[in-house]
N, CA, C, O and CB atoms as a CASP TS submission, in Angstrom:
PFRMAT TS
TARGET T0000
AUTHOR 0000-0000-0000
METHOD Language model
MODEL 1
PARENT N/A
ATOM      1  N   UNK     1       0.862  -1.168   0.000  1.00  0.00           N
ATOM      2  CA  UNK     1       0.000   0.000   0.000  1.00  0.00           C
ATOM      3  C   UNK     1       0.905   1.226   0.000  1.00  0.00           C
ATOM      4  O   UNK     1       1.718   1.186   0.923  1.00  0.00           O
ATOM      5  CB  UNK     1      -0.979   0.001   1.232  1.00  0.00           C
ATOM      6  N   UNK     2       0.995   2.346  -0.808  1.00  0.00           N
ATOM      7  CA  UNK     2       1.740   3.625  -1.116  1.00  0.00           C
ATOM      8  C   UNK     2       1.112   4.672   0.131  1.00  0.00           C
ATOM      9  O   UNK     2       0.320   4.357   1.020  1.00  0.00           O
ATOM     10  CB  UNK     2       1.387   4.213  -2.887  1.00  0.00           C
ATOM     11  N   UNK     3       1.579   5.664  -0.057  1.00  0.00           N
ATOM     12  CA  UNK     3       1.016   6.327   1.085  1.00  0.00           C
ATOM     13  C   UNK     3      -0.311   6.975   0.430  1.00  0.00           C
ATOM     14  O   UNK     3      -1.387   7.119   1.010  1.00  0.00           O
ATOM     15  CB  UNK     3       2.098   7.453   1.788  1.00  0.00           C
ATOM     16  N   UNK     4       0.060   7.421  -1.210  1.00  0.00           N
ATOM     17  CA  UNK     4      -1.586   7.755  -1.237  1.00  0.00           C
ATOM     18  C   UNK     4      -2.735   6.862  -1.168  1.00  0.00           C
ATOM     19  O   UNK     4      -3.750   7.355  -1.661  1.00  0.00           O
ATOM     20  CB  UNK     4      -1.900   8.344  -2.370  1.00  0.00           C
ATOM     21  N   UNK     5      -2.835   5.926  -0.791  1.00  0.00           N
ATOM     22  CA  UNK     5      -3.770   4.683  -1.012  1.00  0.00           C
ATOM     23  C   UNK     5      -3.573   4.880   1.060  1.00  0.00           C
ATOM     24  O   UNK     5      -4.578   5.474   1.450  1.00  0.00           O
ATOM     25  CB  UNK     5      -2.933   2.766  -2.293  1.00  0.00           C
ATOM     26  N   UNK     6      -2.905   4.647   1.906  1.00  0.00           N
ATOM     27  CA  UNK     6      -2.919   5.193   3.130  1.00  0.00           C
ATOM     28  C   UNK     6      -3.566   6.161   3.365  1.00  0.00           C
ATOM     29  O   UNK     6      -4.409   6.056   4.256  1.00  0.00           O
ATOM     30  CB  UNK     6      -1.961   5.438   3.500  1.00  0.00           C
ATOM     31  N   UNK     7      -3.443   7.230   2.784  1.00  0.00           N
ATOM     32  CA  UNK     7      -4.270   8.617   3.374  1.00  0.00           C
ATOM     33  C   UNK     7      -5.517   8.075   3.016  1.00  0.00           C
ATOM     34  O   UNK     7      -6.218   7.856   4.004  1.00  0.00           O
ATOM     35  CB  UNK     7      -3.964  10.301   2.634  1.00  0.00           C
ATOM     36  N   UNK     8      -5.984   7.810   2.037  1.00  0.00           N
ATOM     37  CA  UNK     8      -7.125   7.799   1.460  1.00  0.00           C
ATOM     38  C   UNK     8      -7.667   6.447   2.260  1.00  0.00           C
ATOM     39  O   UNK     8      -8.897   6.416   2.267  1.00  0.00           O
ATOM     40  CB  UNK     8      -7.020   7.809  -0.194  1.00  0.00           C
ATOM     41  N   UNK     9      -7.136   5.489   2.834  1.00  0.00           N
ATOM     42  CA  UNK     9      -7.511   4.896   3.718  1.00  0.00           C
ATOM     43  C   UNK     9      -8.155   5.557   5.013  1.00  0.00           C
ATOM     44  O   UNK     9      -9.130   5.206   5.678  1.00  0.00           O
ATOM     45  CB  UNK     9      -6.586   4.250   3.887  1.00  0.00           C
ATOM     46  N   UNK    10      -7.551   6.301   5.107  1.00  0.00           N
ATOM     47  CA  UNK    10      -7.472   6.926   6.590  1.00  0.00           C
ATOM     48  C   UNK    10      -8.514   8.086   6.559  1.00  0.00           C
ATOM     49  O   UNK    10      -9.068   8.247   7.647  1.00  0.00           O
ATOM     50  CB  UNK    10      -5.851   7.552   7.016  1.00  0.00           C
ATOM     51  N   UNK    11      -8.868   8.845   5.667  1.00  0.00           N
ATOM     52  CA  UNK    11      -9.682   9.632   5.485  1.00  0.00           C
ATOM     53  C   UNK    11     -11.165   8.888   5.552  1.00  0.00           C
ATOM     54  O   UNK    11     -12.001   9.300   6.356  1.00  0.00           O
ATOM     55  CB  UNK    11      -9.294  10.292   4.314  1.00  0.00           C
ATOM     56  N   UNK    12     -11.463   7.732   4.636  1.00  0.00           N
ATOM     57  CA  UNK    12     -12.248   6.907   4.650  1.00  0.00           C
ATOM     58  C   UNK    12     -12.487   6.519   5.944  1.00  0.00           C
ATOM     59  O   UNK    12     -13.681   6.540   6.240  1.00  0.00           O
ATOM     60  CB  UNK    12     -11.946   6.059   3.895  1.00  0.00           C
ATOM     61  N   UNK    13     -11.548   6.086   7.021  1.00  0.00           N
ATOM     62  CA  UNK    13     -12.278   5.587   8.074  1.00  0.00           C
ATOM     63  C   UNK    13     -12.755   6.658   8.928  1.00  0.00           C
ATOM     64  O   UNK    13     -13.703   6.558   9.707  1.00  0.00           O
ATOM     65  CB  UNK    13     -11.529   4.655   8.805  1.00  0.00           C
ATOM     66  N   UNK    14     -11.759   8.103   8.658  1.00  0.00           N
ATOM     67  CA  UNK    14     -12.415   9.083   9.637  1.00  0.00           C
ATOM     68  C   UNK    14     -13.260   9.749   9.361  1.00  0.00           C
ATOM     69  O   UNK    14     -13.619  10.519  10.251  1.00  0.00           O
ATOM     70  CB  UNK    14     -11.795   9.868  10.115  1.00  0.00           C
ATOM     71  N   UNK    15     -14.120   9.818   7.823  1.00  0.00           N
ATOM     72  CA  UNK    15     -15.310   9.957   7.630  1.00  0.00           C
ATOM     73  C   UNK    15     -16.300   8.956   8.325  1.00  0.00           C
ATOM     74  O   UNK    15     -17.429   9.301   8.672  1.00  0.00           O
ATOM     75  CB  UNK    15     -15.395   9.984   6.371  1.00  0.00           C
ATOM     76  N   UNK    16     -15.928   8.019   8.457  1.00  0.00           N
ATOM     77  CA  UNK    16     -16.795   6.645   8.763  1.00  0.00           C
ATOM     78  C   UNK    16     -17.140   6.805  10.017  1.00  0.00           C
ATOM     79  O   UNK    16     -18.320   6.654  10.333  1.00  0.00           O
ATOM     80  CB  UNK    16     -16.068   5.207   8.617  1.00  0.00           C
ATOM     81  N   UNK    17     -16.030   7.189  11.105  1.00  0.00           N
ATOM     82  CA  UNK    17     -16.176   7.331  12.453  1.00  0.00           C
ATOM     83  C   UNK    17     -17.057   8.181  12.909  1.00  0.00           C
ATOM     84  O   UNK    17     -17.746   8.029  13.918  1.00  0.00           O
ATOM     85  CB  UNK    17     -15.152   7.606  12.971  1.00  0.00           C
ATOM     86  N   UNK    18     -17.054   9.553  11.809  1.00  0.00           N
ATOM     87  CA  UNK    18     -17.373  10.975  12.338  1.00  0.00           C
ATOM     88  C   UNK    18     -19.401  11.374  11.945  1.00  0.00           C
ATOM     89  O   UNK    18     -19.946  11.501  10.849  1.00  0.00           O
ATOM     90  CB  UNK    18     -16.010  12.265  11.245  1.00  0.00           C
ATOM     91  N   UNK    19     -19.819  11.434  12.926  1.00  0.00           N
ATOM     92  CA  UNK    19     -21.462  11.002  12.136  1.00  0.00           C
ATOM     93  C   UNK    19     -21.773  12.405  11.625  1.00  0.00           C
ATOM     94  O   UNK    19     -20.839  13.204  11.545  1.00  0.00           O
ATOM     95  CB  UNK    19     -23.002  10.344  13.385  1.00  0.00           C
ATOM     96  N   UNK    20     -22.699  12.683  11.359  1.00  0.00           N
ATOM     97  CA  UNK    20     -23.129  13.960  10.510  1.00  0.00           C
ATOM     98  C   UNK    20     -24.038  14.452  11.102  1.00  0.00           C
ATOM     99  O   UNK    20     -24.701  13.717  11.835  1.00  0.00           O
ATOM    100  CB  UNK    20     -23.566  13.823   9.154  1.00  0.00           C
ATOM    101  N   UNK    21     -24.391  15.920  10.980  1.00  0.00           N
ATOM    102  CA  UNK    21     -25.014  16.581  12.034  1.00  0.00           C
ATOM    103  C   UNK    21     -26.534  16.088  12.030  1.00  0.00           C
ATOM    104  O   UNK    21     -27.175  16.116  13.080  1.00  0.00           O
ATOM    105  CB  UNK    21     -24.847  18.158  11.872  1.00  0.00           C
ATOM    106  N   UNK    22     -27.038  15.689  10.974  1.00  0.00           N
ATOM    107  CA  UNK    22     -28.486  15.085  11.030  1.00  0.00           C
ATOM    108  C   UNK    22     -28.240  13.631  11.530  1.00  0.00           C
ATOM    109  O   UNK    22     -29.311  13.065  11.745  1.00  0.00           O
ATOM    110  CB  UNK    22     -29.313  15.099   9.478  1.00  0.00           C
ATOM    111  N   UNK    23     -27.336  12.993  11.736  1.00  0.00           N
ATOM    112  CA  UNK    23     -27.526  11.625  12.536  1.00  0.00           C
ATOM    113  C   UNK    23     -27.593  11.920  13.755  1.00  0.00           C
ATOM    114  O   UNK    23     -28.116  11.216  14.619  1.00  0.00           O
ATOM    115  CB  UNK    23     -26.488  10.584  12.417  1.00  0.00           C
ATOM    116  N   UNK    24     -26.887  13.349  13.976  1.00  0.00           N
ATOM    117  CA  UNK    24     -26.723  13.214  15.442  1.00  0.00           C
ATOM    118  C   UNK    24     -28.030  14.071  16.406  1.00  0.00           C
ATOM    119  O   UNK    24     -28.272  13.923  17.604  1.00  0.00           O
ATOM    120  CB  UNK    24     -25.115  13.883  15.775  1.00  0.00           C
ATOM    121  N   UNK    25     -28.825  15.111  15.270  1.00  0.00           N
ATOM    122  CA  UNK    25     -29.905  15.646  15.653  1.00  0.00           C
ATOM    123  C   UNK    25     -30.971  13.958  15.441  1.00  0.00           C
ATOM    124  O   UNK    25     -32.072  14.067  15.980  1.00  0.00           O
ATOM    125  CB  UNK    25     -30.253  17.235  14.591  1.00  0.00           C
ATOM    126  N   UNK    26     -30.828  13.160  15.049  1.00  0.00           N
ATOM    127  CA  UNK    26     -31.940  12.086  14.707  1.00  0.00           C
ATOM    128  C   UNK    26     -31.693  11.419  16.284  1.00  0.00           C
ATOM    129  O   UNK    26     -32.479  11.534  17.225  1.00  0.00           O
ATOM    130  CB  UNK    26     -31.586  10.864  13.073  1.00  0.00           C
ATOM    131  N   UNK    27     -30.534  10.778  16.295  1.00  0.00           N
ATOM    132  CA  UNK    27     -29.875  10.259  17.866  1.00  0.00           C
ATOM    133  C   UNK    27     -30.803  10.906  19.231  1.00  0.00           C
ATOM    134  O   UNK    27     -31.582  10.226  19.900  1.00  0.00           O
ATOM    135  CB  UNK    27     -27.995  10.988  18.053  1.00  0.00           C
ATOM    136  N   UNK    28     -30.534  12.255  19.433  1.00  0.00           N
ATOM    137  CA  UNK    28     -31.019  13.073  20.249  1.00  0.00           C
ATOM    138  C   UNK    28     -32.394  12.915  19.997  1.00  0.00           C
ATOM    139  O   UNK    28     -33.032  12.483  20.957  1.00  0.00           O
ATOM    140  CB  UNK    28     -30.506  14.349  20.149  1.00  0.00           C
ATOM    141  N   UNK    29     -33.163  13.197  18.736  1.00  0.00           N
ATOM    142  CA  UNK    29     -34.480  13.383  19.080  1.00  0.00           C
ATOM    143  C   UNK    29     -35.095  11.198  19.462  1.00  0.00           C
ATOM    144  O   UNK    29     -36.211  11.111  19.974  1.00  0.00           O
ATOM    145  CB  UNK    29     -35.374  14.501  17.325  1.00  0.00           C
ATOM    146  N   UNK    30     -34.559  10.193  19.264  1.00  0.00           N
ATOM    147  CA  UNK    30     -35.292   9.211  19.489  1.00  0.00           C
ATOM    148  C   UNK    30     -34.191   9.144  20.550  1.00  0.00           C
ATOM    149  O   UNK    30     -33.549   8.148  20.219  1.00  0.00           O
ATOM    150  CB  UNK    30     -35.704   8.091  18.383  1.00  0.00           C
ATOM    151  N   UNK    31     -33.702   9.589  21.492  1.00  0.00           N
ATOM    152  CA  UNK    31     -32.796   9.615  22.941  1.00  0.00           C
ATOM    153  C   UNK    31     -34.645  10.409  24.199  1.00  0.00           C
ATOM    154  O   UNK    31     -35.199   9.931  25.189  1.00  0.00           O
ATOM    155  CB  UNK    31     -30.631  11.427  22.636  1.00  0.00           C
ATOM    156  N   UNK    32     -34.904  11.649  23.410  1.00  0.00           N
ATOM    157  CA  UNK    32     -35.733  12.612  23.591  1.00  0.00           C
ATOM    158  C   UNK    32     -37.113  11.519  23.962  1.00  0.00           C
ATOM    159  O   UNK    32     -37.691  11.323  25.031  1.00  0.00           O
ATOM    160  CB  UNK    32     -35.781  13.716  22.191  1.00  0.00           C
ATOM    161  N   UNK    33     -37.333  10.940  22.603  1.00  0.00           N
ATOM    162  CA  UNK    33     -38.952  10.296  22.669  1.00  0.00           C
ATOM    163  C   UNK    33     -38.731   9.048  23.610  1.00  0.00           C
ATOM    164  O   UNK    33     -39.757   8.702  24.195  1.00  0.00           O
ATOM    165  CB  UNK    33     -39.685   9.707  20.937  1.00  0.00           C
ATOM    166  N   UNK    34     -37.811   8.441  23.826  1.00  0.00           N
ATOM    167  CA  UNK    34     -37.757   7.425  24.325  1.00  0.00           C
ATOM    168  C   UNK    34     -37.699   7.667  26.301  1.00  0.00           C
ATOM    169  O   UNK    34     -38.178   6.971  27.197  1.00  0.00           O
ATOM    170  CB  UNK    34     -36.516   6.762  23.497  1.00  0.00           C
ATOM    171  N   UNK    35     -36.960   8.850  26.342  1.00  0.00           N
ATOM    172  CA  UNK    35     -37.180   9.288  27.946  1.00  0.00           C
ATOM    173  C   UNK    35     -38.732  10.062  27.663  1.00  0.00           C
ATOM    174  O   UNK    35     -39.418  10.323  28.652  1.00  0.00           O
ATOM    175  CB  UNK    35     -35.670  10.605  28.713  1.00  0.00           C
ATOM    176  N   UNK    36     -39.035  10.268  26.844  1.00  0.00           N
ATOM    177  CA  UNK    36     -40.564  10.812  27.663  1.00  0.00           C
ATOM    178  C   UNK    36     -41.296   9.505  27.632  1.00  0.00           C
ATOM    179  O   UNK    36     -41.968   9.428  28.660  1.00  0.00           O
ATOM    180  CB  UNK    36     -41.650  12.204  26.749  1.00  0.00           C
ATOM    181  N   UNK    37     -41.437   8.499  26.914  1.00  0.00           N
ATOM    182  CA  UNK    37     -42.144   7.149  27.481  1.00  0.00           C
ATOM    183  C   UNK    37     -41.858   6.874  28.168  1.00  0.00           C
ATOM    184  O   UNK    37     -42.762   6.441  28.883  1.00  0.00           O
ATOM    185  CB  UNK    37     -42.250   6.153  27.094  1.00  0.00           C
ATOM    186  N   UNK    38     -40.522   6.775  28.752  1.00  0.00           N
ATOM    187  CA  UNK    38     -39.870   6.092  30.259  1.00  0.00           C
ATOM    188  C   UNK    38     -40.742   7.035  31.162  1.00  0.00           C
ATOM    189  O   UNK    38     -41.686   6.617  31.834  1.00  0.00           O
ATOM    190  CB  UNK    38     -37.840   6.304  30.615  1.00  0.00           C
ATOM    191  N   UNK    39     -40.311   8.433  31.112  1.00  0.00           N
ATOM    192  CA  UNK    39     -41.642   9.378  32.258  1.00  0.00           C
ATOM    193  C   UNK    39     -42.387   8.907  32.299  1.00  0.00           C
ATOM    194  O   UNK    39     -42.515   8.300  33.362  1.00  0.00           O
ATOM    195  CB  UNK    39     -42.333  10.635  32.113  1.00  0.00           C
ATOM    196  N   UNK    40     -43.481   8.736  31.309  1.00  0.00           N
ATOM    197  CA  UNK    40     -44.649   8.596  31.007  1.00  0.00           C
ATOM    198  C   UNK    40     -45.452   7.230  32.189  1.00  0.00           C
ATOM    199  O   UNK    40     -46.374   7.072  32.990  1.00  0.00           O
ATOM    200  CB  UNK    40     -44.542   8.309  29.333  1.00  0.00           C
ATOM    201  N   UNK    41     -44.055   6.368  31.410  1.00  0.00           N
ATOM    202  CA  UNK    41     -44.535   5.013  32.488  1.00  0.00           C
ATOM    203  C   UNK    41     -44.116   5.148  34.104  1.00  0.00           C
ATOM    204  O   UNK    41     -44.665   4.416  34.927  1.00  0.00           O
ATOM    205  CB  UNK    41     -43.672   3.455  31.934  1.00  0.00           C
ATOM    206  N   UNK    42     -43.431   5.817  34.378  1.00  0.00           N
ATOM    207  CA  UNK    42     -43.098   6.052  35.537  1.00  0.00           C
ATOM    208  C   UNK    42     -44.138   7.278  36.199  1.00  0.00           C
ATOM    209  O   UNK    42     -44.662   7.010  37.280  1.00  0.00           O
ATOM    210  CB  UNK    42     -41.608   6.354  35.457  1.00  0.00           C
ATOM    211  N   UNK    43     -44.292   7.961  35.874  1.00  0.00           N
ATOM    212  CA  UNK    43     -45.471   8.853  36.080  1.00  0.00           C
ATOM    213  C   UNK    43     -47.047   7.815  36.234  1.00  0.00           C
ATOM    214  O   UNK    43     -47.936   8.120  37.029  1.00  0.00           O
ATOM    215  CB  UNK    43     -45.494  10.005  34.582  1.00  0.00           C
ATOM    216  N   UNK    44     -47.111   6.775  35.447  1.00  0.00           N
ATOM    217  CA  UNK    44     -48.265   6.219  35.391  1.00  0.00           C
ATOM    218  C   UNK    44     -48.220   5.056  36.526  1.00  0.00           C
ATOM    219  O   UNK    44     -49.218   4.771  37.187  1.00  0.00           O
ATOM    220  CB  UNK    44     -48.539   5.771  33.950  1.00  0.00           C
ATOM    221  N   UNK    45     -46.957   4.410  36.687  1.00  0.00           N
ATOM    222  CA  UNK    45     -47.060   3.997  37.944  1.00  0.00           C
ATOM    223  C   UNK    45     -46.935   4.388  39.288  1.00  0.00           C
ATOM    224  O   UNK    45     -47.459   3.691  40.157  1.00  0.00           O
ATOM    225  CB  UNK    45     -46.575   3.378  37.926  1.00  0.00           C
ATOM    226  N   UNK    46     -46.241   5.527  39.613  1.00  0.00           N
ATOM    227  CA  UNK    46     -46.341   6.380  40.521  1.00  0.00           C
ATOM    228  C   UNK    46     -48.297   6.623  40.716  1.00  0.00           C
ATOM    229  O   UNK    46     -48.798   6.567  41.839  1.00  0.00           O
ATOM    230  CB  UNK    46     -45.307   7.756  39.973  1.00  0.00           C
ATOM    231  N   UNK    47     -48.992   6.829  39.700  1.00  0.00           N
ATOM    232  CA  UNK    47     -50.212   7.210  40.089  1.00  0.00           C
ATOM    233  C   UNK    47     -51.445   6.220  40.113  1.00  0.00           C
ATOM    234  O   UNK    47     -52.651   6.455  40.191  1.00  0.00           O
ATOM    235  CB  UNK    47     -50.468   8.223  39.320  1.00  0.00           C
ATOM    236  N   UNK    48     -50.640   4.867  40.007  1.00  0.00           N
ATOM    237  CA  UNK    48     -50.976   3.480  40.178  1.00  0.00           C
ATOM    238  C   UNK    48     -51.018   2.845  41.506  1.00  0.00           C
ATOM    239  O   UNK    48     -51.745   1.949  41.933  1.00  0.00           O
ATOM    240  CB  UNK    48     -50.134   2.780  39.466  1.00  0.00           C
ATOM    241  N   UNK    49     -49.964   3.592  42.120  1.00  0.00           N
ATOM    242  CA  UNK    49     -49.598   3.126  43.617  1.00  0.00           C
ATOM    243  C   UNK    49     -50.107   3.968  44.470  1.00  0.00           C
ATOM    244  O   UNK    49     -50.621   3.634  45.538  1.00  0.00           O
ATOM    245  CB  UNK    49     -48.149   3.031  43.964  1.00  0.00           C
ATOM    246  N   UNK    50     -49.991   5.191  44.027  1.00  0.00           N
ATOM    247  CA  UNK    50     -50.790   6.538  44.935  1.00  0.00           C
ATOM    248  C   UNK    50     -52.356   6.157  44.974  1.00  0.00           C
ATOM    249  O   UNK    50     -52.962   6.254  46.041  1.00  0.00           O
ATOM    250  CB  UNK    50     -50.629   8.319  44.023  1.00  0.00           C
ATOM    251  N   UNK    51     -53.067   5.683  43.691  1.00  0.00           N
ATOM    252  CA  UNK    51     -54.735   4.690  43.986  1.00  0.00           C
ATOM    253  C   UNK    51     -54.820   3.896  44.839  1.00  0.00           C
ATOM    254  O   UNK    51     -55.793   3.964  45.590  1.00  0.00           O
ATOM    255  CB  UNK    51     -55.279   3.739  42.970  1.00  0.00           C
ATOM    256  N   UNK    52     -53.530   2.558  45.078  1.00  0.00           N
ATOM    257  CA  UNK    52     -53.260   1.787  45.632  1.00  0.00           C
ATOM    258  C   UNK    52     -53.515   2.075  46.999  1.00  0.00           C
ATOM    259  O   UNK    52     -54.441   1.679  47.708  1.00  0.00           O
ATOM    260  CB  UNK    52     -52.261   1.491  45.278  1.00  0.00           C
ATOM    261  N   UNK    53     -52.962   2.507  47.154  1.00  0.00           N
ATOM    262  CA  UNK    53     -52.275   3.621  48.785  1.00  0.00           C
ATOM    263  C   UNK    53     -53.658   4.266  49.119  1.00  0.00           C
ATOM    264  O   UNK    53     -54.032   4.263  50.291  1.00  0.00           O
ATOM    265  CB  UNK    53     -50.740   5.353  48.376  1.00  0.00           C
ATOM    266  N   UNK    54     -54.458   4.836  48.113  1.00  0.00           N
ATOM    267  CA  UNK    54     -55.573   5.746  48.768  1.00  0.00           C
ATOM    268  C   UNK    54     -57.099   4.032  48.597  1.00  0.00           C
ATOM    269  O   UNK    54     -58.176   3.568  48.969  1.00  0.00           O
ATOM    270  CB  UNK    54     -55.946   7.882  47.310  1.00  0.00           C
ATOM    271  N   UNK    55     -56.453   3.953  48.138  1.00  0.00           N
ATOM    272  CA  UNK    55     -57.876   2.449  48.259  1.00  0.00           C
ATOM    273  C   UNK    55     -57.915   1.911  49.442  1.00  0.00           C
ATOM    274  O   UNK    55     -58.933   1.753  50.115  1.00  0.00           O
ATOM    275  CB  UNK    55     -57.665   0.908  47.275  1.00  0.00           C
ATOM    276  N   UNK    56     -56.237   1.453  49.890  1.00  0.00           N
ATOM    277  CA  UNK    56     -56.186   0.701  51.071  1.00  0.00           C
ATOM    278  C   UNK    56     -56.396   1.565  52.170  1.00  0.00           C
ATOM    279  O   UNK    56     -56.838   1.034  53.188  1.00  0.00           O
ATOM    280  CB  UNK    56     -54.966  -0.015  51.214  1.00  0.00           C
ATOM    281  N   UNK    57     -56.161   2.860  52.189  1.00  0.00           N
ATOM    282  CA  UNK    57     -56.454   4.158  53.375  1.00  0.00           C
ATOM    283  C   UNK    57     -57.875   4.133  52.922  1.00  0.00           C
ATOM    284  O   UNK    57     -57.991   2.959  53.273  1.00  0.00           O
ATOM    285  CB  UNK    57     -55.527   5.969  53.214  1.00  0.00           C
ATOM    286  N   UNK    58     -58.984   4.395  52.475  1.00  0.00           N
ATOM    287  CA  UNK    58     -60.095   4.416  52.331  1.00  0.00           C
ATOM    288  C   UNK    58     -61.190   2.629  52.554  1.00  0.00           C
ATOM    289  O   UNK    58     -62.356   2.380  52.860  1.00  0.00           O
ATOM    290  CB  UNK    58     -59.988   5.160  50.959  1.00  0.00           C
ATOM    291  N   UNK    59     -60.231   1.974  52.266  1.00  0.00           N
ATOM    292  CA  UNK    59     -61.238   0.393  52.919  1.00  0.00           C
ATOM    293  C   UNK    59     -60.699   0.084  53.948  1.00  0.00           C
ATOM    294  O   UNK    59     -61.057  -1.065  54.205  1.00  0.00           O
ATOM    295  CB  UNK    59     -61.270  -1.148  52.056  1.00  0.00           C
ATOM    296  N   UNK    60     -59.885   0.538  54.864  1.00  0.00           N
ATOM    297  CA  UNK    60     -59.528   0.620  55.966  1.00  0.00           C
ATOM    298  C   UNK    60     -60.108   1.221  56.856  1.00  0.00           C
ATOM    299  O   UNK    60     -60.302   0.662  57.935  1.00  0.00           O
ATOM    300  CB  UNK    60     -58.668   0.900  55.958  1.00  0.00           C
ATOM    301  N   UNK    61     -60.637   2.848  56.559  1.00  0.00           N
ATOM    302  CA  UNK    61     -61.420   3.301  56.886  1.00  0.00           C
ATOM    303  C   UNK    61     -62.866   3.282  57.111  1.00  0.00           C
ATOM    304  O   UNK    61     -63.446   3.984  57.939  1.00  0.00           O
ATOM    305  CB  UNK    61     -61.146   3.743  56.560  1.00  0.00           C
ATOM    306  N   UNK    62     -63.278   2.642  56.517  1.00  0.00           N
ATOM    307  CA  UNK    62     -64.491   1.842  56.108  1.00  0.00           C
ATOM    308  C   UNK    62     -64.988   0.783  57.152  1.00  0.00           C
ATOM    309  O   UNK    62     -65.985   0.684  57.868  1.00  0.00           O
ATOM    310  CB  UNK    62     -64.172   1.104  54.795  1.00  0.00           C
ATOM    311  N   UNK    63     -63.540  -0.180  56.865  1.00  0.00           N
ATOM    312  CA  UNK    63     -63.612  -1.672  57.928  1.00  0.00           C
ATOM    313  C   UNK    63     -63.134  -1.108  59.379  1.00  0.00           C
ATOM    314  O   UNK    63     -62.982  -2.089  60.107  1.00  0.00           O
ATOM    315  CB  UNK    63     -62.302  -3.183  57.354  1.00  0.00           C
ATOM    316  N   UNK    64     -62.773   0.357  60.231  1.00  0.00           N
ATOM    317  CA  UNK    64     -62.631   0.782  61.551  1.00  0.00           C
ATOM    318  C   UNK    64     -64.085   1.567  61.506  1.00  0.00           C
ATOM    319  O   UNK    64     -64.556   1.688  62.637  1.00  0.00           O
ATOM    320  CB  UNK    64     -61.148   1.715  61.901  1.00  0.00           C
ATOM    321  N   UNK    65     -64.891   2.118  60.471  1.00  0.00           N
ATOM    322  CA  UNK    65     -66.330   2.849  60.754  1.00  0.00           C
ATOM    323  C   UNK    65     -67.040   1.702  61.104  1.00  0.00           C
ATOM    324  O   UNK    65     -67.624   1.864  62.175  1.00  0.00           O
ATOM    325  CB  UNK    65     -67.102   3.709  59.461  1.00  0.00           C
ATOM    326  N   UNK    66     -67.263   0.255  60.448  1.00  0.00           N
ATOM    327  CA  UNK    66     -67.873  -0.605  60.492  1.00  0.00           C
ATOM    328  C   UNK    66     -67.711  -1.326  61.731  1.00  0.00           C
ATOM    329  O   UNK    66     -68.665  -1.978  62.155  1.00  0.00           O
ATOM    330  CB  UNK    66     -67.704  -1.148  59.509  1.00  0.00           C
ATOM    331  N   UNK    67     -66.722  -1.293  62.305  1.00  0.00           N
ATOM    332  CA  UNK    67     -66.474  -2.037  63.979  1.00  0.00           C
ATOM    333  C   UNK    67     -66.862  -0.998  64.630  1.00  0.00           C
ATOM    334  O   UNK    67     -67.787  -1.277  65.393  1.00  0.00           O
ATOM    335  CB  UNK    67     -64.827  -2.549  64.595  1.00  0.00           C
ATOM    336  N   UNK    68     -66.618  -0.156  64.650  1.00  0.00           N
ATOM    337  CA  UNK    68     -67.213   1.041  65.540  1.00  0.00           C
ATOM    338  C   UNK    68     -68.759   1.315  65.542  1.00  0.00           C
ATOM    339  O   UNK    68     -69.208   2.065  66.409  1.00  0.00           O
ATOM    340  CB  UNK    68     -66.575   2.374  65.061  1.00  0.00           C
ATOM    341  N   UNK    69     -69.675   0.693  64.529  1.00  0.00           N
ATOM    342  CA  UNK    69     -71.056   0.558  64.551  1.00  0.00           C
ATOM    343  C   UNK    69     -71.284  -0.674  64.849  1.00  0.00           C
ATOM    344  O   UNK    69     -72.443  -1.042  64.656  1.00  0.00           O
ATOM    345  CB  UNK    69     -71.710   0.910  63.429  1.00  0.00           C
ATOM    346  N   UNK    70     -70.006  -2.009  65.568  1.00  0.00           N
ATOM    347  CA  UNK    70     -70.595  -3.148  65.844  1.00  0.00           C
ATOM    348  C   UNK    70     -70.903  -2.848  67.005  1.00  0.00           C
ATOM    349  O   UNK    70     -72.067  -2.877  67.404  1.00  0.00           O
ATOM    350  CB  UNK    70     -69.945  -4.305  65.681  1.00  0.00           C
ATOM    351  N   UNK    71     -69.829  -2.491  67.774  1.00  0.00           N
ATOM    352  CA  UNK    71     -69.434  -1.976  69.192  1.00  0.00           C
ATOM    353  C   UNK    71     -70.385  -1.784  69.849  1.00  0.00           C
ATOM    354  O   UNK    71     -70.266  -1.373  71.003  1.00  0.00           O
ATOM    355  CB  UNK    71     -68.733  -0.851  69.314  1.00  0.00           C
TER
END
């Protein structure tokens, strides 16, 4: 291999390495959509457990009104 067949090697791979500004705005925006579904689901179970939490505080409440009218 001569050296011009080297450079031109070498140029080739450091084009190859180097991404282009629309790959890297594409990267970011499905980096972007993919943490707002992660929120999304995390937000939705957070307000899954907070029902949870207020069901069991509310039939709890319920089953201490109900002994208190056995009494």
């Amino acid at each position: 291999m001569d050296e011009g067949d080297f450079d031109s090697f070498k140029r080739l791979c450091l084009i190859m390495l180097l991404s282009s500004p629309h790959t890297d705005a594409q990267r970011r925006w499905r980096a972007k959509k993919k943490d707002q579904h992660h929120r999304t689901q995390l937000s939705l179970r957070r307000l899954i457990v907070e029902q949870i939490n207020e069901s069991h505080q509310y039939s709890s409440g319920i089953n201490e009104n109900f002994m208190f009218l056995l009494c």
